[in-house]
Wavefront OBJ file of the C-alpha trace (Angstrom):
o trace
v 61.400 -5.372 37.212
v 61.053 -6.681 33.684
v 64.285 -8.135 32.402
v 65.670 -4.551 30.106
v 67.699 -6.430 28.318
v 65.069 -8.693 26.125
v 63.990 -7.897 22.495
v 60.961 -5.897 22.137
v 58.959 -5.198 19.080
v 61.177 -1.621 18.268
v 63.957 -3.215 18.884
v 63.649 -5.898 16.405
v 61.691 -3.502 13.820
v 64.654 -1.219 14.052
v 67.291 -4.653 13.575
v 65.376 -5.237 9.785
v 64.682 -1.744 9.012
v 68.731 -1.368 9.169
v 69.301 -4.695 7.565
v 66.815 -2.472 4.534
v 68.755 0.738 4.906
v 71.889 -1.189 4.349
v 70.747 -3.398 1.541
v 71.134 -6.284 3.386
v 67.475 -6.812 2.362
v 66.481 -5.717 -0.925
v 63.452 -5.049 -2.292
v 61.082 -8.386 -2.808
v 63.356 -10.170 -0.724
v 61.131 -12.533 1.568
v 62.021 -12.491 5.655
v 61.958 -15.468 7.301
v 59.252 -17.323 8.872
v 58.316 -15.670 12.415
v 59.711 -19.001 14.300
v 62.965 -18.270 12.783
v 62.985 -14.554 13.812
v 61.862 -15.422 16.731
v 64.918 -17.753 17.104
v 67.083 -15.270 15.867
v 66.354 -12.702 17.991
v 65.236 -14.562 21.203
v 62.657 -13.325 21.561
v 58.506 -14.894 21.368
v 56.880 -14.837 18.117
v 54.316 -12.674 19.548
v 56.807 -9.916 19.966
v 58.072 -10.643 16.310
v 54.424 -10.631 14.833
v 54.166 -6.963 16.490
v 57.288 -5.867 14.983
v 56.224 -7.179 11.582
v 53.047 -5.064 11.950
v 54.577 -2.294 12.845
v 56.970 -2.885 9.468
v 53.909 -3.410 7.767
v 52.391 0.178 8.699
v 55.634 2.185 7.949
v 55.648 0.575 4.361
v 58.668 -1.444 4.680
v 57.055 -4.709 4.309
v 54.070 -6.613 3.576
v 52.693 -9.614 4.222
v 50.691 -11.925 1.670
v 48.690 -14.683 3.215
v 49.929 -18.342 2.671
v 53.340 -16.963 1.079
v 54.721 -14.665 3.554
v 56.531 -11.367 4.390
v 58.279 -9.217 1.539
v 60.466 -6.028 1.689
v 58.618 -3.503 -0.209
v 60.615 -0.645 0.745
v 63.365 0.413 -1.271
v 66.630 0.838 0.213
v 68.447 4.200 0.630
v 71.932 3.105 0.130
v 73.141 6.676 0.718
v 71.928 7.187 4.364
v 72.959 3.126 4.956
v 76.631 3.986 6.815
v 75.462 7.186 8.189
v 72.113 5.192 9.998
v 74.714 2.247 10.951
v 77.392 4.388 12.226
v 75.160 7.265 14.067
v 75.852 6.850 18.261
v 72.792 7.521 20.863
v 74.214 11.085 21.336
v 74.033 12.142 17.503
v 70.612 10.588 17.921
v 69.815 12.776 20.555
v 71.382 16.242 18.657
v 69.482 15.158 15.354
v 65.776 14.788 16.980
v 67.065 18.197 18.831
v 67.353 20.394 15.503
v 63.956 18.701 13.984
v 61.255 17.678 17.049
v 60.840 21.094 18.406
v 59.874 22.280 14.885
v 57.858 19.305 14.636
v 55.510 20.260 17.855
v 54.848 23.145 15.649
v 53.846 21.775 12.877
v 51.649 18.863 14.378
v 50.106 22.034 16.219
v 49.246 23.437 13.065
v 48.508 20.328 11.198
v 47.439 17.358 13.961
v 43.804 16.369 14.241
v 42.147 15.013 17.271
v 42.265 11.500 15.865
v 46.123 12.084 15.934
v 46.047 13.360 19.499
v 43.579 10.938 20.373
v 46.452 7.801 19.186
v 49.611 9.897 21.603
v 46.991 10.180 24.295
v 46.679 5.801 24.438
v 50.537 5.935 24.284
v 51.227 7.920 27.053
v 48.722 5.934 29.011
v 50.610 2.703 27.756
v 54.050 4.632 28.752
v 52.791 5.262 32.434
v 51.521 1.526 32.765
v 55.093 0.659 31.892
v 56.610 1.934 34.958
v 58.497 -1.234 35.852
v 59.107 -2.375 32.016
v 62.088 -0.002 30.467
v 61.615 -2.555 27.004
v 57.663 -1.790 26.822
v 57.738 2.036 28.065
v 60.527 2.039 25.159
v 58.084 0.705 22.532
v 55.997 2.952 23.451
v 57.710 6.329 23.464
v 59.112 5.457 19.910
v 55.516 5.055 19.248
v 54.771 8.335 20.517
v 57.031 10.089 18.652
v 56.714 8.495 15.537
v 52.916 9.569 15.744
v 53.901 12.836 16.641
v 55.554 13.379 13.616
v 52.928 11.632 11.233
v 50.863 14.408 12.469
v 52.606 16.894 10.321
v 51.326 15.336 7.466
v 55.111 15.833 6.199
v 56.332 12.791 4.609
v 59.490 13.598 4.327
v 60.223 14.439 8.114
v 58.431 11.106 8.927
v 61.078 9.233 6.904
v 63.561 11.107 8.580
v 62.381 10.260 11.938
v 62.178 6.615 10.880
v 65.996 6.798 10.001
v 66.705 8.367 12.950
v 64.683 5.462 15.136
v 66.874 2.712 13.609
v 69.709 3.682 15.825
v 67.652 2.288 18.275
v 68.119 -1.322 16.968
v 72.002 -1.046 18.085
v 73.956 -2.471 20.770
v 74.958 0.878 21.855
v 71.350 2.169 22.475
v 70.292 -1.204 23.787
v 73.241 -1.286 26.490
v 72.167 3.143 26.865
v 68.977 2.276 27.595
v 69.700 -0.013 30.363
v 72.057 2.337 32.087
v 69.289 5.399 31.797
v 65.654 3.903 32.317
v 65.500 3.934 35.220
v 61.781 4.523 37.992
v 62.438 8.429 38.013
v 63.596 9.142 34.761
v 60.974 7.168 33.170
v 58.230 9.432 35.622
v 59.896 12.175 34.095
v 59.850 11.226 30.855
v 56.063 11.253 30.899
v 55.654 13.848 32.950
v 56.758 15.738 29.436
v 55.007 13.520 27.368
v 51.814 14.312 28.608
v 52.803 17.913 28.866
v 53.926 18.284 25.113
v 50.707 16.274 24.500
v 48.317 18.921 26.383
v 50.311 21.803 24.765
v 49.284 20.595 21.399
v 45.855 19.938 22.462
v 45.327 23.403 23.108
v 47.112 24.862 19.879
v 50.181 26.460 21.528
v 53.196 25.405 19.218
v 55.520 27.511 21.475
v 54.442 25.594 24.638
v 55.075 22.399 22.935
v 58.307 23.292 21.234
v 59.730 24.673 24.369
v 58.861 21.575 26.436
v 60.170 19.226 23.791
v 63.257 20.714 24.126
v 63.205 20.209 27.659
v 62.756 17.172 26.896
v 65.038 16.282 24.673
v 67.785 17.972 26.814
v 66.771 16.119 29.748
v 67.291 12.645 27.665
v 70.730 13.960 26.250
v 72.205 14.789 30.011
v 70.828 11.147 31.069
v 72.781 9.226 27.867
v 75.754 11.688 28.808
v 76.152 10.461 32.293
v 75.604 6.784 30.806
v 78.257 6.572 28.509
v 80.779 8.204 31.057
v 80.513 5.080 33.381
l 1 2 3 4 5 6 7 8 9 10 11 12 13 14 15 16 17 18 19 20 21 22 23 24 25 26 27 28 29 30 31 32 33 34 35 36 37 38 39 40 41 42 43 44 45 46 47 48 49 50 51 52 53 54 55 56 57 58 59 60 61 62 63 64 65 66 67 68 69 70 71 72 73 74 75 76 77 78 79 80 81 82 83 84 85 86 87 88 89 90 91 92 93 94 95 96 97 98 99 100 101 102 103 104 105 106 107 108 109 110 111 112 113 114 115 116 117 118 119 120 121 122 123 124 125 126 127 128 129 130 131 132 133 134 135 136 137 138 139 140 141 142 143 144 145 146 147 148 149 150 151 152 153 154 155 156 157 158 159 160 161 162 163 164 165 166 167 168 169 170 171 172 173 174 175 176 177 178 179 180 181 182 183 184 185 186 187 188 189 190 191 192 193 194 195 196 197 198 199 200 201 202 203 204 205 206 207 208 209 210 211 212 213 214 215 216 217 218 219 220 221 222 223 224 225 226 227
């Protein structure tokens, strides 16, 4: 089995998106060179290129050729102690009072293209199997896309917010204890069913297993943090 406790692309996009959130990086600031990050985070600059470009898409940096990568994004101070302070489980009870609603809405509002995009992630979540770091990459994916497909800005910044608590210790060391072979099957066993539901326009269906879900991931970081 993959080693769960190296630094995968999320992981280190969630690390600078919090250094953002808290001001630790301002606006214009310029991020190191990728040999440095990758340094810093131990991790191959391969995986930091990815996490750049994933930065890059969610507007929170951009790169100029032959100068390097800027912060573009301008910090919410406000949210900063709230995003740094916020534990796996208040994670888990935040995506429970907005996802459901979200299946809804991407019913109502996804397009096929949209669809198309969770349909390769689920495919790269089941060929992750044996890789907790990559099958994580990929369900943050998956339900990042999930809520682009609202076309509701302001819930997709909210789920952004919400992902950086993935770039802490505590999640890191959570997800260790909790991905494990079955829960992992399970896991996208519901992906794919949320997935279908929304396919075939029935925002109930989709809701109702998202909930499932969701409850199914809050029981597993329950039991974690009680060993």
């Amino acid at each position: 089995m993959a080693d769960a406790q190296r630094m995968g692309a999320a992981d280190i996009a969630a690390l600078v998106r919090r250094e953002i959130a808290k001001g630790t990086l301002q606006q214009h600031d310029r991020l190191p060179p990728e040999r440095v990050m990758s340094d810093t985070y131990g991790a191959a600059r391969g995986t930091v290129r990815k996490a750049l470009l994933q930065l890059e898409e969610e507007g929170f940096v951009e790169t100029r050729p032959g100068s390097g990568t800027y912060v573009v994004h301008k910090s919410e101070t406000i949210s900063a102690s709230e995003i740094e302070n916020a534990t796996p489980l208040e994670l888990m009870d935040a995506r429970f009072a907005l996802e459901p609603h979200i299946c809804r809405l991407a019913v109502l509002h996804g397009r096929r293209a949209d669809f198309d995009q969770m349909e390769i992630l689920c495919a790269r979540m089941e060929a992750s199997m044996d890789d907790p770091v990559a099958f994580s990459e990929a369900d943050t994916a998956f339900h990042r896309a999930l809520a682009e497909s609202t076309r509701n800005g302001l819930l997709v910044w909210i789920m952004n917010q919400i992902a950086n608590v993935r770039g802490q210790d505590d999640w890191t060391r959570m997800r260790r204890l909790t991905l494990d072979l079955q829960t992992i099957n399970l896991y996208n066993a519901q992906h794919r069913q949320i997935l279908n539901a929304l396919r075939t326009r029935e925002p109930e269906r989709a809701a109702n297993v998202m909930k499932e879900h969701l409850e199914t991931a809050r029981l597993s970081l329950t039991r974690a943090s009680e060993t």
